[in-house]
C-alpha positions in Angstrom: 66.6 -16.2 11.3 66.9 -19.5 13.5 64.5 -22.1 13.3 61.9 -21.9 16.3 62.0 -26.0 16.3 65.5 -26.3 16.5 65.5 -23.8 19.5 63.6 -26.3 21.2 65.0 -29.3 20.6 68.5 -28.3 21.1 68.7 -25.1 23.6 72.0 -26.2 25.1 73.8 -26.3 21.5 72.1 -22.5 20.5 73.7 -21.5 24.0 77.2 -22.9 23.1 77.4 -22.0 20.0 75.8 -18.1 20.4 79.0 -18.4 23.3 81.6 -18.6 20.3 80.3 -16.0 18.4 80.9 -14.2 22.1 77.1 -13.4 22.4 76.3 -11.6 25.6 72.7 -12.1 26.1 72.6 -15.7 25.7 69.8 -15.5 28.4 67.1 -14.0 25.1 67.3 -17.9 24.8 65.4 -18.9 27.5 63.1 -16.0 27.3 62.5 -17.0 23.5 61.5 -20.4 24.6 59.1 -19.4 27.9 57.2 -17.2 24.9 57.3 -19.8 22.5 56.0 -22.4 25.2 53.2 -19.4 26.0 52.3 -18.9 22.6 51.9 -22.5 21.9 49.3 -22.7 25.1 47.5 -20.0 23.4 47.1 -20.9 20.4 45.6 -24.5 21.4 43.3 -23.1 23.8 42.4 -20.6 21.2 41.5 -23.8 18.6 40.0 -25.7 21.1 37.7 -22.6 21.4 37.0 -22.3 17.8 36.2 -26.2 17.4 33.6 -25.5 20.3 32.2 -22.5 18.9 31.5 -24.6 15.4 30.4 -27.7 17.2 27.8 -25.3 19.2 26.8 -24.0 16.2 26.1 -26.7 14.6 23.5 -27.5 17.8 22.1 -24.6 17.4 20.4 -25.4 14.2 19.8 -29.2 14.9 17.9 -27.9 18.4 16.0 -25.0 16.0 15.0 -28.0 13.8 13.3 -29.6 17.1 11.7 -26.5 17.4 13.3 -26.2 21.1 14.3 -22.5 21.2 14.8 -22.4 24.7 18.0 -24.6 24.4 18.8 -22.8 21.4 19.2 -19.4 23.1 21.0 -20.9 25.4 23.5 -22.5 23.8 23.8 -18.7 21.4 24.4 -17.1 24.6 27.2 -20.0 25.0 28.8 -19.3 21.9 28.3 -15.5 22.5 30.6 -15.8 25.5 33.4 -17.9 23.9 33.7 -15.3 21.1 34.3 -12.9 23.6 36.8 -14.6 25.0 38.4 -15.8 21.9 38.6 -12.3 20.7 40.6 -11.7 24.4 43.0 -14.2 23.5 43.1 -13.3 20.1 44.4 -9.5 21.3 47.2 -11.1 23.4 48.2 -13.5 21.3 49.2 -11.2 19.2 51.0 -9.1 21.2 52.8 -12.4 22.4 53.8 -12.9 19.0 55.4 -9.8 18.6 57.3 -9.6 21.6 58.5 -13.2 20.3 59.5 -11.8 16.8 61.4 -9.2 18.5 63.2 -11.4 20.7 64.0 -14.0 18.1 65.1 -11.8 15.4 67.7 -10.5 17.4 69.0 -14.0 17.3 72.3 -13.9 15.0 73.3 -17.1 13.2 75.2 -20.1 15.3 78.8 -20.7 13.9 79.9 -23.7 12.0 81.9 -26.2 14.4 84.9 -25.2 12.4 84.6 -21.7 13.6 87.2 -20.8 16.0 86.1 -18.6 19.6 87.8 -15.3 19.5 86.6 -11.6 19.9 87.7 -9.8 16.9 89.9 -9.6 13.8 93.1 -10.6 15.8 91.5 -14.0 16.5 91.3 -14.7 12.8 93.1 -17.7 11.5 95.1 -17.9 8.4 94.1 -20.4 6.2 96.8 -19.7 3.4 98.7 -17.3 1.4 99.3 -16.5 -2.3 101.0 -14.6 -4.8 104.4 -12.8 -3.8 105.0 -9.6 -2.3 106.7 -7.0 -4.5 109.4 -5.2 -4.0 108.9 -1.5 -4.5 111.4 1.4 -5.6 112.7 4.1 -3.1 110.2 6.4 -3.7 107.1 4.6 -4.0 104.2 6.4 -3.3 100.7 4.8 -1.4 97.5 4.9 -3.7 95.9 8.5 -3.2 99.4 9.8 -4.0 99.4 7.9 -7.3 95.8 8.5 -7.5 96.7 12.3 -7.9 100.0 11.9 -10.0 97.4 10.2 -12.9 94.9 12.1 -12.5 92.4 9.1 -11.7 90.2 10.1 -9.2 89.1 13.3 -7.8 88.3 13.2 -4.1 87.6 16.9 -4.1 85.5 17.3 -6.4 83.1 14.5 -5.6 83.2 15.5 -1.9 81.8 19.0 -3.0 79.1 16.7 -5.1 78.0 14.6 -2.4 80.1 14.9 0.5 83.5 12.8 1.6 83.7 9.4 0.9 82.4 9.9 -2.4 84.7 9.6 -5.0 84.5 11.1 -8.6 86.7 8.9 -11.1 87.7 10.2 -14.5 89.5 8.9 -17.5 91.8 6.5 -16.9 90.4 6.3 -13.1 86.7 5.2 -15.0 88.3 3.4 -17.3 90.3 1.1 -14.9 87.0 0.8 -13.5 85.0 -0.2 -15.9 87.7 -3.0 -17.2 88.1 -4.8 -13.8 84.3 -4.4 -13.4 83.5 -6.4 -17.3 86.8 -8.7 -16.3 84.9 -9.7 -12.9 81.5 -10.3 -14.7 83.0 -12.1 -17.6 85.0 -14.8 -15.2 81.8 -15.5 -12.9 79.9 -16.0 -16.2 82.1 -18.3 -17.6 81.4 -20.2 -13.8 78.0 -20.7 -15.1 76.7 -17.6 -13.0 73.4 -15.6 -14.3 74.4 -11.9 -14.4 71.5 -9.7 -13.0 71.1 -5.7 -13.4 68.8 -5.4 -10.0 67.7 -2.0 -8.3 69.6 -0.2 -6.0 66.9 0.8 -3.6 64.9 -2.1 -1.9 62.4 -2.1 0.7 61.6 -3.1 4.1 61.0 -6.7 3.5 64.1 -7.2 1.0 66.4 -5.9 3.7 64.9 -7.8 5.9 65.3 -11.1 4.5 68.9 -10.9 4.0 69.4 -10.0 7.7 70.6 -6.3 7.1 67.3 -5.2 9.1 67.6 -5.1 11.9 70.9 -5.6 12.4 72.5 -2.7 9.9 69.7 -0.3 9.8 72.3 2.2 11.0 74.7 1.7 8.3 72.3 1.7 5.6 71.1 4.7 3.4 67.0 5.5 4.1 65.2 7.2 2.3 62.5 7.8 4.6 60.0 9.2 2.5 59.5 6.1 0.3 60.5 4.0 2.9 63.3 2.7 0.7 67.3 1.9 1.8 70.4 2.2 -0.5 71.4 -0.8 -1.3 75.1 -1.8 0.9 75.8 -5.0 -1.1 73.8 -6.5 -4.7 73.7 -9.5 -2.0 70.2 -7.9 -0.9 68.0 -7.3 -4.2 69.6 -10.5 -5.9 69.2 -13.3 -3.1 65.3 -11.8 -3.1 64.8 -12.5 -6.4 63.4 -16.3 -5.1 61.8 -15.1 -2.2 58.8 -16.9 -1.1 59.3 -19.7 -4.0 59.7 -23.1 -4.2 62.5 -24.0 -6.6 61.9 -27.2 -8.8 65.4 -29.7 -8.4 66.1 -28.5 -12.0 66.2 -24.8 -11.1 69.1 -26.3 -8.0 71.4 -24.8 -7.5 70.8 -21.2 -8.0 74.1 -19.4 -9.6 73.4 -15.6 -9.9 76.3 -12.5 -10.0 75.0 -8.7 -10.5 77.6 -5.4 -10.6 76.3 -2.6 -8.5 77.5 0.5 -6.7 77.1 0.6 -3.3 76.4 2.6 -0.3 77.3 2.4 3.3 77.3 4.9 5.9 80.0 3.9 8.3 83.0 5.2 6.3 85.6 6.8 9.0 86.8 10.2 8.4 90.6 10.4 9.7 93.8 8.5 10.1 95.6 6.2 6.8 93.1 3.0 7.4 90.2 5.7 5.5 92.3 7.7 3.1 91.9 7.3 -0.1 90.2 4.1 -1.3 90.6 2.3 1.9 86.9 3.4 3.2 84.3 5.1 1.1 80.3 5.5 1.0 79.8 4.5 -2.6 81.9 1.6 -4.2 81.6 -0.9 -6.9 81.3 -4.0 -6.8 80.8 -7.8 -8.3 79.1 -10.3 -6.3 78.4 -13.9 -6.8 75.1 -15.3 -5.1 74.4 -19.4 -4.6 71.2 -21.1 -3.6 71.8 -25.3 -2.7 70.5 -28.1 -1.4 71.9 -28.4 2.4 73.8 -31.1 1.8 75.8 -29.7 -0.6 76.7 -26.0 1.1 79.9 -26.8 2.7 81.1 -28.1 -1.0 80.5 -25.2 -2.8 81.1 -22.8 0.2 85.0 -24.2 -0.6 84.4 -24.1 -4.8 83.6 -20.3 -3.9 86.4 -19.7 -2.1 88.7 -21.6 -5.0 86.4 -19.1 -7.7 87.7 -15.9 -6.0 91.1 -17.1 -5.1 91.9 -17.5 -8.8 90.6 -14.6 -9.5 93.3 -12.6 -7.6 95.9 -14.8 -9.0 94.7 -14.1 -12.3 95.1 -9.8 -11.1 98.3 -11.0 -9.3 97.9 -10.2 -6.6 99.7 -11.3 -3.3 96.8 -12.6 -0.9 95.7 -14.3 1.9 92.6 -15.8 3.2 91.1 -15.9 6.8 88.7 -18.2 8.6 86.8 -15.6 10.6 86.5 -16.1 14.4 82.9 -16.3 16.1 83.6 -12.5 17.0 84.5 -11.3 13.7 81.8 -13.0 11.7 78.7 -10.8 10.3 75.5 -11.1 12.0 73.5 -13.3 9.5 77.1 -16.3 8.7 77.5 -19.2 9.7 81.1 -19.6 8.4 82.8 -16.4 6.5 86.1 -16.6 4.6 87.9 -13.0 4.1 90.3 -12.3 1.4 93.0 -10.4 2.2 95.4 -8.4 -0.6 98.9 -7.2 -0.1 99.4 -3.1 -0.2 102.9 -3.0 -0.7 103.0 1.0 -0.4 101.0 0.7 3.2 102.9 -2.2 4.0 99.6 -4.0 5.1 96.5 -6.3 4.4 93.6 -4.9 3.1 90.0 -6.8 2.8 88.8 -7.6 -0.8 86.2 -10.4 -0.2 84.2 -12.1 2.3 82.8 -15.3 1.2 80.3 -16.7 3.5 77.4 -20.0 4.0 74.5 -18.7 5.8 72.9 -22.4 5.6 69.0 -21.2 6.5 69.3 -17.9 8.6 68.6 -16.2 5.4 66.4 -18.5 3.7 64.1 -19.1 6.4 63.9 -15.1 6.3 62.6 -15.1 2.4 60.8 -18.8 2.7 62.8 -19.8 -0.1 62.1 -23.8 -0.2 62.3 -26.9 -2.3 60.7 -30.1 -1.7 63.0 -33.1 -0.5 62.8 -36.7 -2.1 59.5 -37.6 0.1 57.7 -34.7 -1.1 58.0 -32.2 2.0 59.2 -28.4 1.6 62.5 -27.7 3.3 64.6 -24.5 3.5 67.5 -24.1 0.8 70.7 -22.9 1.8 72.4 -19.6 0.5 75.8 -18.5 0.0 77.4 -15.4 -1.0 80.7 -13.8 -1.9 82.8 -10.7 -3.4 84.1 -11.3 -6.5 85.5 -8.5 -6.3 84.7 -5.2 -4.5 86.7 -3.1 -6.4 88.5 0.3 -4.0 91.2 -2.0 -2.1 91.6 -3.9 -5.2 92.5 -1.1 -6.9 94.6 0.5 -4.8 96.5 -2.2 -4.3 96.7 -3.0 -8.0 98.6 0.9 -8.2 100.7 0.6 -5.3 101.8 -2.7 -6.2 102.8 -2.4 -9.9 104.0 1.6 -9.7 107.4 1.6 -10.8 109.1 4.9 -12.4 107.3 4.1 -15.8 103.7 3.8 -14.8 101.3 1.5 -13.2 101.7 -1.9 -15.5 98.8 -3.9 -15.2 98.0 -7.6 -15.0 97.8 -9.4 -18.3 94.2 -10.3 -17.5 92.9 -6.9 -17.6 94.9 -5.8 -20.6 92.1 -6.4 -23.5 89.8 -5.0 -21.1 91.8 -1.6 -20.7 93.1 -1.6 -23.9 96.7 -1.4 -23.0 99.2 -2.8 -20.5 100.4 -0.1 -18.4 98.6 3.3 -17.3 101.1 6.6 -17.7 
C-alpha cells in the first residue's frame, strides 16, 4: 500500500509514475487526497472537541468546589452537547475512513524509474541471455508426449481426483520432483536462506498484507466457510511471519525460502500455451523471501537475480531474463525481473521466475519496521523471487535433453535422483 504522506507531498510524481504502469484511473489520486484533506479536518475538530470536553470537566468540579451549581449545570449541559456532536463526527469519520481505505488500497505500487512504459508482455525488455539452445532429433516429442512415453505423470487420473489442471505424478514423475525440489532448497540454503515449512491456508489479513487481497481474490482458492484462501505462492504465509514487528539491526536482513504446493485458479483450459505442464492449478514450488534496509534493496534485488540465474545454469538450461514493462508488472512490484527458459520441443519461452523489490507497498501492509540510526521506526523493504517453480522447469528439462536414449539430466540433479538419465 502507498504511503498516505508521500501522496501528499508528491501527487504529480504518483500521477506519472501510476501513467507508466498504464493506470487508467489516475483521477482516484485526487479523490484520495480531497478525503485525506477531509479526514484530516475531522479529526482536528474532533480533538479540539475532546480537549474542550476535558477542560469543561475539569470546571465542573472546581465550580462544584465553590459550591456554584448553577454554573456547574451549565457548563454539564455544555459538555452534554459537545458529546453529542462528537459522537456525530465520530460516525462520519468513520465512514470517511473507509471510503479512503477503499480508494487507497486500490492504489497499485509506482514503478522504479528504470521501468520502461509499455502495455503488456510485448513491451518487455531483454536484459540478457544464457545457456545454448539444443538441437533436437527428428522426432522429438513436446513434454506431455514424453510425459506419457515415461509414464511420469497422469493427467487423467488426477483430473478425475480433483478436476483438470491437477496433475497426479508417479515414480519417476515424483521422483524428479522431489530431487529438483531438495536441489532448490539445498542451493538457497547454502545462500544463507532460513528454510520455513509454513501453512498452506492463510487468512484475510495474511493475504492482505502481501497485496493478493484485493487485487487476486478471484484467482485465489476460498474456503469460505473458515474464511481461509489457498495459498497461490509461499510468498504470502512466509513474508507474514514479521508482520507487525520491529526487527533489531541484527535480525537485518531477513533471508527466508519455504517449498510449497500451490494453488491458482486461473489455469486456461485449451490451446498448446495450457497443455500439459504449461498451466496448472496446483504446482510446486521454491521461493526465496528478503527483508532490507531501503538503502540496500536495489543491491540485493540484482544478487537475487544473480542467485536464480546460476541456478538455471547449474540445470542447464538456455534462458533469458526480462525487465518487465509498467504494464506487465504485478499489482504490488515496483521492479520485477522474469526468467525465461528455452522449450526446445515448443520452440518457445516459457516463464520460470519472477524476481521482484516491492520497496514498502508490502511492508507498509504488515507494519513490518526497524528503527533508523536516530531512533525513529521506518518501513523495511521486501523482496521476493522463484527459485524455482518447478512445471515449465520440468518440461523444459524433458524436451530439452530427450534424445532416443532417455531424458539425461543435468549433473546437478544427479545425486539427487539417483542416476543420470531417466528411461
Amino acid at each position: 500500500m502507498l504511503q498516505v504522506n508521500f501522496i501528499r507531498q508528491y501527487p504529480q510524481v504518483v500521477k506519472e509514475r501510476l501513467a507508466v504502469r498504464n493506470y487508467k484511473n489516475i483521477e482516484i489520486v485526487d479523490q484520495i487526497l480531497e478525503l485525506d484533506e477531509e479526514l484530516r479536518k475531522l479529526k482536528t475538530a474532533t480533538e479540539s472537541m475532546q480537549a474542550s470536553v476535558n477542560n469543561a470537566s475539569k470546571e465542573i468540579g472546581a465550580l462544584m468546589a465553590k459550591g456554584d451549581k448553577a454554573a456547574a449545570e451549565s457548563k454539564k449541559q455544555e459538555v452534554a452537547s459537545l458529546k453529542t456532536e462528537m459522537s456525530e463526527k465520530a460516525e462520519k469519520l468513520q465512514i470517511l475512513e473507509a471510503e479512503f481505505n477503499k480508494n487507497i488500497l486500490l492504489l497499485p505500487n509506482l514503478p522504479h524509474t528504470s521501468v520502461p512504459k509499455g502495455v503488456s508482455a510485448e513491451d518487455n525488455e531483454v536484459v540478457r541471455e544464457g545457456g545454448t539452445k539444443p538441437s533436437l532429433y527428428a522426432d522429438a516429442k513436446p513434454h506431455w508426449d514424453l510425459i506419457k512415453e515415461f509414464d511420469l505423470i497422469d493427467f487423467e487420473t488426477g483430473a478425475k481426483l480433483a478436476g483438470s489442471g491437477f496433475p497426479l505424478y508417479k515414480g519417476k514423475g515424483a521422483k524428479l520432483q522431489r530431487s529438483l525440489i531438495q536441489f532448490f532448497l539445498d542451493y538457497n540454503t547454502a545462500a544463507g536462506y532460513t528454510e520455513y515449512m509454513p501453512p498452506l491456508m492463510v487468512n484475510e489479513a495474511t493475504a492482505y498484507g502481501t497485496g493478493q487481497l484485493p487485487d487476486k481474490e478471484g484467482q485465489m482458492y476460498h474456503i469460505t466457510a473458515d474464511g481461509l484462501y489457498l495459498i497461490p505462492t509461499a510468498e504470502v504465509p512466509v513474508t507474514n511471519v514479521y508482520s507487525n514487528e520491529i526487527l533489531k539491526d541484527a535480525d537485518i536482513p531477513v533471508k527466508m525460502t519455504a517449498y510449497t504446493p500451490c494453488f491458482r485458479r486461473e489455469a486456461g483450459s485449451f490451446g498448446s500455451d495450457v497443455r500439459g505442464l504449461n498451466r496448472v492449478h496446483q504446482f510446486d514450488k521454491v521461493e526465496i523471501i528478503q527483508m532490507v534496509y531501503p538503502q540496500d534493496s536495489y543491491k540485493v534485488l540484482d544478487d537475487m537475480v544473480a542467485h536464480v540465474e546460476k541456478l538455471l545454469n547449474l540445470l542447464e538450461l538456455p534462458y533469458r531474463i526480462l525487465r518487465l514493462c509498467g504494464g506487465d508488472m504485478g499489482f504490488t512490484s515496483a521492479l520485477t525481473y522474469d526468467f525465461e527458459v528455452y522449450s526446445a520441443a515448443q520452440q518457445k519461452w516459457l516463464e520460470v521466475s519472477s524476481v521482484s523489490n516491492f520497496e514498502t507497498f508490502q511492508t507498509n501492509r504488515m507494519k513490518i519496521r526497524y528503527k533508523d540510526e536516530t531512533g525513529k521506526t521506518q518501513l523495511l523493504h521486501s523482496l521476493n523471487g522463484s527459485s524455482l517453480a518447478l512445471p515449465r522447469i520440468v518440461a523444459a528439462l524433458l524436451e530439452n535433453n530427450q534424445s532416443e536414449d532417455g531424458i539425461r539430466l543435468p549433473k546437478a540433479l544427479h545425486q539427487y535422483f539417483g542416476d543420470t538419465t531417466i528411461k
